[in-house]
N, C-alpha and C positions, 0 to 999 in steps of 0.2 A: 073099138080098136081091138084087135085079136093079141091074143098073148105075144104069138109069133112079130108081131109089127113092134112092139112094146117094146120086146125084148131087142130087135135090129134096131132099132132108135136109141134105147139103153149103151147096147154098145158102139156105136157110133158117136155119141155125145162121151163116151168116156175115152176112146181111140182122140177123139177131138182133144181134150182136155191135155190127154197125155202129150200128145203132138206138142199142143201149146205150150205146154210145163220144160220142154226141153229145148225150143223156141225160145222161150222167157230165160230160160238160162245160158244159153251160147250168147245172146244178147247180152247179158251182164258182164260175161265175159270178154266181148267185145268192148263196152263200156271202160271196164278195167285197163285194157289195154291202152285205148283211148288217151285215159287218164293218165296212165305213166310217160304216153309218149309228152302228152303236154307239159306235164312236171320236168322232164326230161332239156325241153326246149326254153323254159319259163327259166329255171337253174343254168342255162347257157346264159340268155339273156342277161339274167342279172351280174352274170360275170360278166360282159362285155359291158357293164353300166347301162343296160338302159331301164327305166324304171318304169314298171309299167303301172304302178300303182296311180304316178304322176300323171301319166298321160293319162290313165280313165280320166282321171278328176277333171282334167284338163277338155276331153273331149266332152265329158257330162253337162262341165259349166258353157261350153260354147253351145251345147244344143238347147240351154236354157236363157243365153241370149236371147235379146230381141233379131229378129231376120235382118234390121240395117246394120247393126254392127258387127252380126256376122260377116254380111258383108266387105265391107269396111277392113275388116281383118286379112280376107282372103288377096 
């Protein structure tokens, strides 16, 4: 491999890296956003009474029924 090849691969892998590093970080920043908007919506919710805590539990334990009583329910 020639210096010249080395070195274009060198910088290429690091033009890469950098790309990514600023990709991985608008993404977080995305995520951030994300998150508030959910918090946002969750603090409505439980002003309006609904609890969402309940309903996981509630959904979790029905998908750990057995399928007839699932059934049976619906």
């Amino acid at each position: 491999m020639s210096e010249e090849n080395k070195q274009e691969q060198i910088g290429f892998h690091k033009g890469s890296l950098t790309t990514l590093a600023k990709e991985r970080q608008e993404l977080a920043r995305m995520i951030g956003i994300v998150e508030q908007l959910m918090q946002v919506h969750l603090q409505e919710l439980k002003k309006l009474g609904v609890d969402l805590e309940a309903e996981a539990k509630k959904a979790l334990e029905s998908k750990e029924a057995p399928l007839e009583e699932q059934i049976k329910k619906a």
